[in-house]
C-alpha angles and dihedrals in degrees: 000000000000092000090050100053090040081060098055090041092047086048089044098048083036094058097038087056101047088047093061082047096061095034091045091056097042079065097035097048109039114186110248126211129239109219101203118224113206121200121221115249123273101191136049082239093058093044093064103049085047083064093046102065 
């Protein structure tokens, strides 16, 4: 009966744990976001597919 609650204790502690892992680095580590900078077309070539898309 003493394995088995140590067990449940061990999981819970376990999963407790790994969760502050996850959520520390989800403040720790914000996503930043990439503003593209596109350059203008050079080319006729380039035009074109420019307008292409």
């Amino acid at each position: 009966m003493k394995d088995y609650k140590l067990k449940i204790i061990l999981s819970m502690l376990a999963g407790v744990v790994f969760s502050f892992v996850f959520i520390f680095l989800a403040f720790i580590l914000p996503v930043k976001k990439h503003e593209q900078i596109r350059k203008l077309p050079q080319g006729m070539l380039e035009k074109v597919s420019e307008h292409l898309k």
